[in-house]
C-alpha positions in Angstrom: 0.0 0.0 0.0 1.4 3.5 -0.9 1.5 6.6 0.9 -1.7 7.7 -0.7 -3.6 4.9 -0.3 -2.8 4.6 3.4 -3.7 8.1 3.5 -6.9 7.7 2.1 -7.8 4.2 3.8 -6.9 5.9 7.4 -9.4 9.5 6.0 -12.0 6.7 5.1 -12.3 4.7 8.6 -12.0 8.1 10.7 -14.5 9.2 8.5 -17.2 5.9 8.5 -16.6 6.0 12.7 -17.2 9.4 13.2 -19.6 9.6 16.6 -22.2 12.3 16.2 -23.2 14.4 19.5 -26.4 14.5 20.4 -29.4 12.4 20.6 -28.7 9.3 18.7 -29.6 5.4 18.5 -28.0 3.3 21.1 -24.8 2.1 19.3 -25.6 -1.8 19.1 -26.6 -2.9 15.6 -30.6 -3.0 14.8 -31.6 -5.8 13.1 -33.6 -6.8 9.7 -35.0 -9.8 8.8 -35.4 -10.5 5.3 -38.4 -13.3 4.4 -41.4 -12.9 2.9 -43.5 -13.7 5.7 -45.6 -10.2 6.0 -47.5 -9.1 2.7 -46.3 -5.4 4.0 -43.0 -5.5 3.1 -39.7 -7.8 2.1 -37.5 -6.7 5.1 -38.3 -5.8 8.7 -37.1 -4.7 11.9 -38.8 -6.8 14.6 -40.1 -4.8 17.9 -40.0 -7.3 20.7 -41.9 -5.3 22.9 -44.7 -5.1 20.7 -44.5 -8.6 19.3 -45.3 -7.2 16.1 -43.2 -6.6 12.6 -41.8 -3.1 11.5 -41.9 -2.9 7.9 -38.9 -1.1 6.2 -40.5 0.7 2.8 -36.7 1.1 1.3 -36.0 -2.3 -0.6 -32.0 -1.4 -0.5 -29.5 -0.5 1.8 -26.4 0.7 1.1 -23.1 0.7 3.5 -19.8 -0.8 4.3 -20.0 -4.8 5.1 -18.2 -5.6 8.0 -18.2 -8.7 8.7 -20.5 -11.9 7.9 -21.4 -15.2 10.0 -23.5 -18.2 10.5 -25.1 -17.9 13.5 -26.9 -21.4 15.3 -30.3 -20.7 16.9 -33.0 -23.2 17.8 -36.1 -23.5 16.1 -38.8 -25.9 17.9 -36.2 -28.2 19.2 -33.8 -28.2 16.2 -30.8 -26.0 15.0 -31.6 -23.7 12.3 -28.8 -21.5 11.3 -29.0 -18.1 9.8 -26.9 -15.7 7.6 -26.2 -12.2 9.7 -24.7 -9.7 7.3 -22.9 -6.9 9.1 -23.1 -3.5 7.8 -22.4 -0.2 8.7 -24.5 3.0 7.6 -26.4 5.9 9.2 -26.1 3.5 12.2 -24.9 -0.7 12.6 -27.2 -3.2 11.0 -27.7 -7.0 10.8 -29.5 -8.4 8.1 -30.4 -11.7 8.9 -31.9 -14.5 7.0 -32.2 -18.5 6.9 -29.0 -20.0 5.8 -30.8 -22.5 3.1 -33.0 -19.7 1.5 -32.5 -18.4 -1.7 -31.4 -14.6 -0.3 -29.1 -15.7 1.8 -27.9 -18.0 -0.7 -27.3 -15.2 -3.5 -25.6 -13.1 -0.9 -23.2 -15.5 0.1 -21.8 -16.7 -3.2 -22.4 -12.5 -4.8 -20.0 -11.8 -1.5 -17.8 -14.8 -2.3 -17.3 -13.3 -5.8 -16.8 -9.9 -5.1 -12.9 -8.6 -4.8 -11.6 -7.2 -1.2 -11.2 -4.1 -2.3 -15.2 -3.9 -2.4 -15.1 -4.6 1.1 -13.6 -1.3 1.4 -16.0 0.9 -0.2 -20.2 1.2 0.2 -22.1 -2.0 -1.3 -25.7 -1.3 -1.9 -28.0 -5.4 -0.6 -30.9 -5.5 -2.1 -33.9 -7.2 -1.7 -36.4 -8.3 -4.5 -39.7 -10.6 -4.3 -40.0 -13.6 -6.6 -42.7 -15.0 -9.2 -43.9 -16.5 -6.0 -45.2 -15.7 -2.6 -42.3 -17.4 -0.7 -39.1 -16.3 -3.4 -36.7 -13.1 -2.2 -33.6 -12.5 -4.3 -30.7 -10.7 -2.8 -29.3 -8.3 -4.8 -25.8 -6.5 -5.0 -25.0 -3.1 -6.5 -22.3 -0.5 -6.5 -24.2 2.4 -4.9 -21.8 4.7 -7.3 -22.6 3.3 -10.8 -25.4 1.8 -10.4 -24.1 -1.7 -12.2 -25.4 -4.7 -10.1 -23.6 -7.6 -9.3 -24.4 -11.0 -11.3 -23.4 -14.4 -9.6 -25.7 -16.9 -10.7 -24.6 -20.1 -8.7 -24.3 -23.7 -10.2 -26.4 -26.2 -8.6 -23.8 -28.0 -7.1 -22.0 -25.4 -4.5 -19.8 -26.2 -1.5 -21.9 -24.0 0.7 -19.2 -24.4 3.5 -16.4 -23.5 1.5 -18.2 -20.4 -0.3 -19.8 -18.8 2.8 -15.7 -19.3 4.2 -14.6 -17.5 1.5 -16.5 -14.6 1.3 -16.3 -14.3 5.7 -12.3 -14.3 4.6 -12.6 -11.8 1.9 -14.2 -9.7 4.6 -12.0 -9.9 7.0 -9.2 -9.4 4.6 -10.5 -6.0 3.6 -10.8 -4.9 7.0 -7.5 -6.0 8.4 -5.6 -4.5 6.0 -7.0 -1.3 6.8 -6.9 -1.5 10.5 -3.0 -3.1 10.2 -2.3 0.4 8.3 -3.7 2.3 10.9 -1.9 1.1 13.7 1.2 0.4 12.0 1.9 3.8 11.4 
């Protein structure tokens, strides 16, 4: 990395952690859970309190992915793993989803293809409904030209392998930039 680039990479994380003063959200992430299991909307924040859905009208959010992981949770007796997306934007987000469904499916291999540079930079996730009433696609876009990302997976995938090697691309792009800042 050259002068320049450390540089920038040190301006850009000072600049995506800047604390604002003020009245704010509590700094833990908010979650979103994308399914299609309310007519209202395809993503949702869930309010515990109320026991009730909060549907999110935007269908995109755009931000800089921090980290990814399968998570186990227990569903009615039996593991069920999810997908929770890390991202940070006007505030930390999760986006979670089932591991086996088709969203979190296209988001892992997309995040698998992408370079670790674009780990670096704002990534626009998507969400789109299906021809049917349970299909949501995930989508990928660069928020700065618009272009989206187009990773059509094979039907045979190592799942394992390819949800490993987008958590490493990840974590690639953020070490590099932390190991910069604190090297110097």
């Amino acid at each position: 990395m050259d002068s320049n680039q450390l540089l920038q990479a040190i301006l850009d994380e000072l600049r995506s952690s800047k604390q604002n003063l003020g009245f704010s959200h509590p700094p833990k992430p908010r979650y979103i859970y994308a399914n299609r299991q309310y007519s209202d909307c395809l993503w949702y924040f869930w309010n515990g309190a109320k026991s009730e859905h909060e549907p999110i009208e935007h269908h995109a959010l755009t931000g800089i992915i921090e980290k990814l992981e399968v998570e186990e949770k227990e569903f009615r007796g039996k593991p069920d793993y999810k997908v929770n997306l890390h991202m940070r934007a006007d505030r930390a987000y999760v986006i979670q989803s089932g591991y086996d469904t088709l969203f979190a499916r296209g988001l892992v291999f997309m995040l698998s293809k992408l370079p670790v540079e674009a780990f670096r930079q704002p990534i626009t996730i998507a969400v789109e409904a299906g021809d049917t009433e349970q299909v949501l696609f995930c989508r990928i876009y660069n928020p700065v030209t618009g272009q989206a990302v187009f990773a059509p997976y094979p039907e045979q995938v190592d799942w394992n392998a390819t949800t490993q090697r987008a958590i490493t691309k990840i974590r690639e792009a953020h070490s590099k930039i932390s190991e910069a800042v604190y090297k110097n």
